[in-house]
N, C-alpha and C positions, 0 to 999 in steps of 0.2 A: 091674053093677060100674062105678064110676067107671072114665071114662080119664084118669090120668095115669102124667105120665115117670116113666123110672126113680129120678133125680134128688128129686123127689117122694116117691115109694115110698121111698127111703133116709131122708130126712131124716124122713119118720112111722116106719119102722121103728128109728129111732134116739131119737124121745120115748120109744116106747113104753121101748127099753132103759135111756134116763133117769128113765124112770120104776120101774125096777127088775122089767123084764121079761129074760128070758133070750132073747140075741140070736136063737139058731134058731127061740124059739115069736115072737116079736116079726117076724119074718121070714115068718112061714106063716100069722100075723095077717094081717098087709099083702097077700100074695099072696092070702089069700081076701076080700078087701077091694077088690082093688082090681084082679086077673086077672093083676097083673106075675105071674115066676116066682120062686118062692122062693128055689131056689138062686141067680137073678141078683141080689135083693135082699138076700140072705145075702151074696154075694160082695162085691158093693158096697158094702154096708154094714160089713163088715170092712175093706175100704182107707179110709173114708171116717172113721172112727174115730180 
């Protein structure tokens, strides 16, 4: 798994939703991509929206 930040992990879980993915499976992409936690990138990603 790459390490990056959370920050990071937000803003790729949020192409991916630009790209017309659904935030939850966009979020559990990232998290198997990259070892963040889903639920943290789900959360963050919802304020960051």
């Amino acid at each position: 798994a790459l390490e990056v930040d959370l920050d990071a992990g937000v803003a790729q879980v949020l192409e991916l939703v630009a790209d017309g993915a659904r935030l939850k499976d966009a979020a559990g992409t990232i998290a198997e991509a990259t070892g963040l936690g889903k639920r943290d990138l789900y959360q963050a990603a919802l304020q960051a929206r």
